[in-house]
C-alpha positions as CSV (number, residue, x, y, z in Angstrom):
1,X,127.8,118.4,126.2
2,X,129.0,116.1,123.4
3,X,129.1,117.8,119.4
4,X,126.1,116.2,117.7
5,X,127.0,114.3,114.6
6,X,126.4,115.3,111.7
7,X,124.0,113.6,110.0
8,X,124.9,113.7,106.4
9,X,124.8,111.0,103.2
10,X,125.4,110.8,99.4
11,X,124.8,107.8,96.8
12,X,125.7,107.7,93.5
13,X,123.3,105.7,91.5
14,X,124.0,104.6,87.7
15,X,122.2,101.9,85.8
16,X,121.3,101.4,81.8
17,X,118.5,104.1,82.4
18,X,119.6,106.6,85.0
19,X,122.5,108.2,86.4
20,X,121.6,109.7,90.2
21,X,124.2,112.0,92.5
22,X,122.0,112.6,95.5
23,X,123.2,114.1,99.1
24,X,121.0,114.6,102.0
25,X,121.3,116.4,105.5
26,X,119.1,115.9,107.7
27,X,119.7,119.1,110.0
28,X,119.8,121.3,107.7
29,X,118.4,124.5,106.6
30,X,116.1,123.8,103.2
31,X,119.5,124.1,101.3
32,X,118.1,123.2,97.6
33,X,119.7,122.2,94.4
34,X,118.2,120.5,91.9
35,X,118.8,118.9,88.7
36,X,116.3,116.7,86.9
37,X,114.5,116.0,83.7
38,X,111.4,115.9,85.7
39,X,110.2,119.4,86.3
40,X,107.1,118.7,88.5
41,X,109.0,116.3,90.7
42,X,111.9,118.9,90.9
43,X,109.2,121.0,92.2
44,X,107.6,118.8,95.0
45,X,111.4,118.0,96.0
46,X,111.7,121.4,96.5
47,X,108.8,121.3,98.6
48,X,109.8,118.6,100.7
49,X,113.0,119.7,101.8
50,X,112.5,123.4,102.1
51,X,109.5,122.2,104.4
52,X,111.8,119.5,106.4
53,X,114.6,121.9,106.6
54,X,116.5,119.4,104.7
55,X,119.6,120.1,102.6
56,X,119.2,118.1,99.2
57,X,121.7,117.9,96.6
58,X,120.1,116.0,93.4
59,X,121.7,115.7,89.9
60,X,119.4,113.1,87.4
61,X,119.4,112.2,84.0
62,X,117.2,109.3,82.9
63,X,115.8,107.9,79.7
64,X,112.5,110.4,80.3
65,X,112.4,109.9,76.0
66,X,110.6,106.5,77.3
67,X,108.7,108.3,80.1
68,X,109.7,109.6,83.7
69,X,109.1,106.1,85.5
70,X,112.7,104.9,86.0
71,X,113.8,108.5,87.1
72,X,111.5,109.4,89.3
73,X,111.7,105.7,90.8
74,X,115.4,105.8,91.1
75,X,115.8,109.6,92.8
76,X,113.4,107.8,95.3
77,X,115.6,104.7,95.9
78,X,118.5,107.3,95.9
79,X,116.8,109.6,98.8
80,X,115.5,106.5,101.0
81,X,119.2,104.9,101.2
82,X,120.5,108.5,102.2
83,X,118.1,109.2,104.8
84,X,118.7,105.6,106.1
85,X,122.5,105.9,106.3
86,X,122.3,109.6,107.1
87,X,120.4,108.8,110.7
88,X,122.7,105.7,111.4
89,X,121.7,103.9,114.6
90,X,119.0,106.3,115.5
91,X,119.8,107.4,118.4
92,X,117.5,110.0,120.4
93,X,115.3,110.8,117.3
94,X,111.3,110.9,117.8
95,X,110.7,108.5,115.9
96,X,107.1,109.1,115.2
97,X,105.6,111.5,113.2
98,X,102.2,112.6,112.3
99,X,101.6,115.7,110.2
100,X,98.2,117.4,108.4
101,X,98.9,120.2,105.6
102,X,96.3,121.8,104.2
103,X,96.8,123.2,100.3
104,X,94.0,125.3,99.2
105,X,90.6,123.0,99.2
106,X,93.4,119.9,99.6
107,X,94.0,118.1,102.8
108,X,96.8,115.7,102.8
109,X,98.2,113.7,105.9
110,X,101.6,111.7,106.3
111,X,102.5,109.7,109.6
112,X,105.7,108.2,109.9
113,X,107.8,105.4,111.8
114,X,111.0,105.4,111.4
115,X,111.0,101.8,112.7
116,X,113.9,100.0,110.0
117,X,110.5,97.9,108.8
118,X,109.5,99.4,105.7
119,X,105.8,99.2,104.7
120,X,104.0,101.6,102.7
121,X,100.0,102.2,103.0
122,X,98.6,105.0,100.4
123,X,94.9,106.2,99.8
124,X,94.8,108.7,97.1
125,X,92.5,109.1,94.6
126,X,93.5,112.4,92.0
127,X,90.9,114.0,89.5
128,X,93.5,114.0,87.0
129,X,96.0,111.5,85.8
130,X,98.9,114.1,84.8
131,X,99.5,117.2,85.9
132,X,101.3,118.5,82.8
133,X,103.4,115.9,81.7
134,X,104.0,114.1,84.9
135,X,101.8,111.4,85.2
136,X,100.1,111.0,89.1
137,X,101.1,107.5,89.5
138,X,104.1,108.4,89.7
139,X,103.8,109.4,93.4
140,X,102.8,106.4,94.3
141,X,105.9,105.1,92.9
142,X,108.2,107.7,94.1
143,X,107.0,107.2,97.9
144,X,107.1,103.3,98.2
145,X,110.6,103.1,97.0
146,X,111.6,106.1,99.3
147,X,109.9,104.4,102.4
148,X,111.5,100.7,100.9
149,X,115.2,101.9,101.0
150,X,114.9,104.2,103.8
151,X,113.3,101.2,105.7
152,X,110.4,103.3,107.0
153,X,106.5,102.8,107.8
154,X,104.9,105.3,106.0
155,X,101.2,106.1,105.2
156,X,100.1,108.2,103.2
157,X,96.3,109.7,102.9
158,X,95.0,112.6,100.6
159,X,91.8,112.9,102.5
160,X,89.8,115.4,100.0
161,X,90.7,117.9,96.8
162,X,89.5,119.0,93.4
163,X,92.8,120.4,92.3
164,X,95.7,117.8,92.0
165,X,98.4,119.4,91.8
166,X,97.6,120.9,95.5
167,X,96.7,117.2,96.4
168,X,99.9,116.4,95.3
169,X,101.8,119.2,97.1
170,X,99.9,118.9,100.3
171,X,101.5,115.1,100.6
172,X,105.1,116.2,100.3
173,X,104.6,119.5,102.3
174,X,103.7,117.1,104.8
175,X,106.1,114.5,104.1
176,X,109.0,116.8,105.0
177,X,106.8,117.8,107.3
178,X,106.7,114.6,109.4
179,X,110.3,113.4,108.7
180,X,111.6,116.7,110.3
181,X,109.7,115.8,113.5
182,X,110.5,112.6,113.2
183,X,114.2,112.0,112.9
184,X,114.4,115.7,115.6
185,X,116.1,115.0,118.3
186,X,114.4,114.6,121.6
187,X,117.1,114.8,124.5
188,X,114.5,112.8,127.2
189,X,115.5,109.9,124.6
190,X,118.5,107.8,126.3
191,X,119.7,105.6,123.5
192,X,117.2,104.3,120.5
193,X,113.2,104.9,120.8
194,X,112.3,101.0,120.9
195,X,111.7,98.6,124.0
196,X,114.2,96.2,121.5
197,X,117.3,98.6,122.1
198,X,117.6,98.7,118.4
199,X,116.1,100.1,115.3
């Protein structure tokens, strides 16, 4: 039986307003470290790869003096073109993913394709505009750029809550959620997923 490859990536990212080190592996073990100026978004990173069994490296500094848009942004460019180059050709994964998680009175649901077309569909609406200082639009942002650069379809739906920070939570619990089961290996899987031959 042939060693599995490890599927590993890192990107440095540094423009006028960020400067991003970020390393993913996909089979990992919920391996966190985390270094942001964002302390909420720190927090549902956490989430995400403790719950994907992800190891995620991420060291950010930004011009948060303006406000958190261009870091949060950028740490999601960052994680979408390491999860893109970290599962290569694609090769026996699932593909498909589609995962409920429940938080409290919150019920958030995430279905992936990992189909290199990105597209991004999103239907939340949050009581509150921040939770502390982290504005809620931010998410939005922060998961169209991750599905863009990781060239994924990914939808998104908070279907009901009165607390939003547990809406929030809920979606990235079950974004790691669904990319676990999506980019798992299935061994029935001979070559890539696709009736094209190629993803």
């Amino acid at each position: 039986m042939a060693e599995q490859v490890q599927r590993v990536a890192d990107v440095a990212r540094k423009t006028n307003e960020t400067d991003i080190k970020l390393a993913l592996g996909v089979d990992g073990s919920g391996q966190v470290k985390l270094e942001t100026d964002v302390p909420f978004l720190n927090h549902m990173l956490d989430l995400f790869a403790k719950h994907g069994q992800f190891d995620l490296t991420v060291e950010a500094q930004g011009d948060i003096d303006i406000d958190d848009h261009h870091t949060v942004e950028d740490i999601g460019i960052c994680l979408g073109q390491t999860l893109q180059a970290a599962l290569g050709d694609k090769r026996g994964i699932k593909r498909y993913a589609s995962v409920f998680v429940p938080m409290d009175e919150a019920l958030a649901q995430v279905i992936v394709d990992l189909s290199n077309r990105p597209h991004f569909e999103y239907r939340a609406e949050y009581p509150s505009q921040q939770v502390g200082s982290f504005s809620t639009e931010l998410v939005e942002e922060f998961l169209w750029k991750f599905a863009l650069e990781a060239r994924m379809t990914l939808h998104v739906i908070v279907h009901y809550g009165k607390n939003t920070h547990h809406m929030i939570e809920a979606v990235f619990k079950a974004l790691g959620r669904a990319l676990d089961e999506a980019t798992s290996i299935d061994p029935r899987v001979q070559g890539v997923p696709s009736t094209k031959g190629v993803l």
